[in-house]
C-alpha positions as CSV (number, residue, x, y, z in Angstrom):
1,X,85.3,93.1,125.0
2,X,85.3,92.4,121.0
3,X,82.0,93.6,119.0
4,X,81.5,91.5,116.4
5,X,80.9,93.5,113.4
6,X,78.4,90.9,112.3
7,X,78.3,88.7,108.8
8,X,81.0,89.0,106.5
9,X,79.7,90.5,103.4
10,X,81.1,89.8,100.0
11,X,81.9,92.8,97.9
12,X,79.5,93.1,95.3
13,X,81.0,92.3,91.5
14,X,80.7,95.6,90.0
15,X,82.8,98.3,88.6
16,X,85.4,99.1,91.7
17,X,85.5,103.1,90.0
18,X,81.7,102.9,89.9
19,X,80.5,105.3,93.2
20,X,78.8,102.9,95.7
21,X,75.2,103.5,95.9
22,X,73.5,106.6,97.5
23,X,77.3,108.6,97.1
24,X,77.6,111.3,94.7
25,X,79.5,110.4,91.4
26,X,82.8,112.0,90.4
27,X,83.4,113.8,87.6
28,X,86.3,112.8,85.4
29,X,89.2,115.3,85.4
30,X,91.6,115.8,82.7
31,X,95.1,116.7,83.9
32,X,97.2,119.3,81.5
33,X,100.2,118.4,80.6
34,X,102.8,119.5,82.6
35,X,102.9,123.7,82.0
36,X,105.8,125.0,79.4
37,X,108.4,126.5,81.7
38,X,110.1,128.3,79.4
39,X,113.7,125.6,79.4
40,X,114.9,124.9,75.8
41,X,117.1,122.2,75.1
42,X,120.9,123.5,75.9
43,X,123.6,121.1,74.1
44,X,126.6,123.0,74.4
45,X,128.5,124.7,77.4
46,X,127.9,128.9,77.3
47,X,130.5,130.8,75.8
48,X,131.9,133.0,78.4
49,X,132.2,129.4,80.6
50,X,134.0,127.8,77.9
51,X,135.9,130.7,77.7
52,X,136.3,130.4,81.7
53,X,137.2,126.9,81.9
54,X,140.1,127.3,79.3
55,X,141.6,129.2,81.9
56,X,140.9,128.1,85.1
57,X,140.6,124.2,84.3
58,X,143.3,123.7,81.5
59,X,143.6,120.2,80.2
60,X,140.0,118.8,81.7
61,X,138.0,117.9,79.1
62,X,133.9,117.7,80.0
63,X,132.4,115.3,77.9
64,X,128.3,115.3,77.2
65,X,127.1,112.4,79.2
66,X,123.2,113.5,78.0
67,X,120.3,114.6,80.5
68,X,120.2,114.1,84.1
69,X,118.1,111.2,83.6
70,X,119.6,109.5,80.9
71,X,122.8,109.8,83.0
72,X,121.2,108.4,86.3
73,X,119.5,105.4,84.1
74,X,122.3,104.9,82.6
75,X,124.5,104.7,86.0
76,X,127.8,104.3,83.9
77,X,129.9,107.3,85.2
78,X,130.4,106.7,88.6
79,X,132.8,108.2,91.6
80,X,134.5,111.7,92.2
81,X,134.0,114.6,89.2
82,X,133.5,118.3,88.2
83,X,130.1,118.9,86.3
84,X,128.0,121.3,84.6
85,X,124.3,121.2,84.4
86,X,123.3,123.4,81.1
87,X,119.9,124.5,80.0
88,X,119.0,127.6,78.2
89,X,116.4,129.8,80.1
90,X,114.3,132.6,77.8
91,X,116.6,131.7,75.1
92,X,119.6,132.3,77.3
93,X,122.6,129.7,77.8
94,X,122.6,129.6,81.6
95,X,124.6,126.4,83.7
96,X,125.3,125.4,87.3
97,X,129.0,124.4,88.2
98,X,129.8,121.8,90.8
99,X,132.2,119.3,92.2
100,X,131.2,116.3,94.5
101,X,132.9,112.7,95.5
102,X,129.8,110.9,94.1
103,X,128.6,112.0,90.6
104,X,125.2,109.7,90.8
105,X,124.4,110.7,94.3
106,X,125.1,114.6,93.6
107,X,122.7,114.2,90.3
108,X,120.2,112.7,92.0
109,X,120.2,115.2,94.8
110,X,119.8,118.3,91.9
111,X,117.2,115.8,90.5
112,X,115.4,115.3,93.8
113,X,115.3,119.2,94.7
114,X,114.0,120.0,91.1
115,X,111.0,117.8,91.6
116,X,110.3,119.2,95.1
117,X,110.3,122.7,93.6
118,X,108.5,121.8,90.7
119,X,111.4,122.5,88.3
120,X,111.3,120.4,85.1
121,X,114.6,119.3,84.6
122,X,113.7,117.4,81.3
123,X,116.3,119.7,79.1
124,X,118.7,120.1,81.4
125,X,122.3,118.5,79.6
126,X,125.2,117.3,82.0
127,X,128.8,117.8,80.9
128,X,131.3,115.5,83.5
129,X,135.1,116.1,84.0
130,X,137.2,113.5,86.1
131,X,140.4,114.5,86.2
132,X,143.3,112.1,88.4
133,X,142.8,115.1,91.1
134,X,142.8,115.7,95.1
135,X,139.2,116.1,96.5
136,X,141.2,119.4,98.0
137,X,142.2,119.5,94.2
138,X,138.9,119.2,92.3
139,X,137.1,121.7,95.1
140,X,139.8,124.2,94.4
141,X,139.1,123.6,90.8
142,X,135.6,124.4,90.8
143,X,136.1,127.5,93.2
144,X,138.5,128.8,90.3
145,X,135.7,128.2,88.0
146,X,132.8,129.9,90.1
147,X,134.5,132.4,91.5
148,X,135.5,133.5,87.6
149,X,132.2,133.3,86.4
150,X,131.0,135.9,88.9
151,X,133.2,138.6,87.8
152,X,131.1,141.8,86.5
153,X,131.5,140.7,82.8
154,X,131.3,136.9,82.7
155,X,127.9,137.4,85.2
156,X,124.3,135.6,83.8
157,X,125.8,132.6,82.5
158,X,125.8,130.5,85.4
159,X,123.1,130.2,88.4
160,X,125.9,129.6,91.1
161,X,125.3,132.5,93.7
162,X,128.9,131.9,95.4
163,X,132.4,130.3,94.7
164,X,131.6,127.2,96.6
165,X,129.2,125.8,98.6
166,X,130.5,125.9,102.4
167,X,128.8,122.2,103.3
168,X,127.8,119.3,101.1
169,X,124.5,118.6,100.7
């Protein structure tokens, strides 16, 4: 058995934020920009990883391809590459070093797990290599680079915590 729910009443034509009658009104809230978290602008590779990828990447150039965003709008540099995301952090060049088979899915992966951590990744620059390389190739590349970069006195430029990831994400 169906109850009717009786006449069908037209809304009445008043302001749809208006609080309906008898129900308590809202107060308007004023939402703060997003909170300063303390990343500058960073437009050029750190030093001691420039220094690092003379070395341990010889003849791959990294070219500036602009913010994470501006890259994924853009959606021009596509396929297999090395990268570097670089941001300064309390006025410190810092960077992150990878390698994946999909440049545009990899970005939006970092982009993905900033928001859900709450990271701003509005300043955050990408550099992109894509050298004629092996995927064995390019991994072994960015292991080289890594693993350099955590030696005692090239340490605090880069946020990688270990040569390579073991699994893709």
């Amino acid at each position: 058995m169906v109850s009717d729910p009786g006449p069908w009443v037209a809304p009445a034509p008043t302001d749809p934020w208006q609080a309906p009658g008898g129900a308590p009104a809202f107060d308007a809230v004023e939402l703060a920009p997003p909170a300063d978290d303390g990343v500058e602008a960073q437009d050029e590779i750190p030093p001691k990883l420039a220094n690092v990828l003379t070395t341990h990447a010889p003849g791959i150039t990294f070219r500036d391809v602009g913010t994470l965003a501006a890259f994924r709008k853009a959606g021009k540099v596509t396929g297999p590459g090395i990268y570097i995301i670089v941001f300064r952090k309390g006025g410190r060049p810092m960077a992150y070093v990878g390698e994946t088979a999909d440049l545009q899915e990899r970005i939006r992966q970092h982009m993905l797990g900033g928001a859900v951590l709450g990271v701003t990744l509005r300043n955050y620059r990408l550099f992109v290599a894509q050298p004629a390389v092996s995927a064995a190739q390019r991994r072994a590349i960015e292991k080289a680079i890594n693993a350099a970069m955590l030696l005692p006195h090239n340490r605090g430029e880069t946020t990688n915590q270990v040569s390579e990831m073991e699994f893709g994400l």
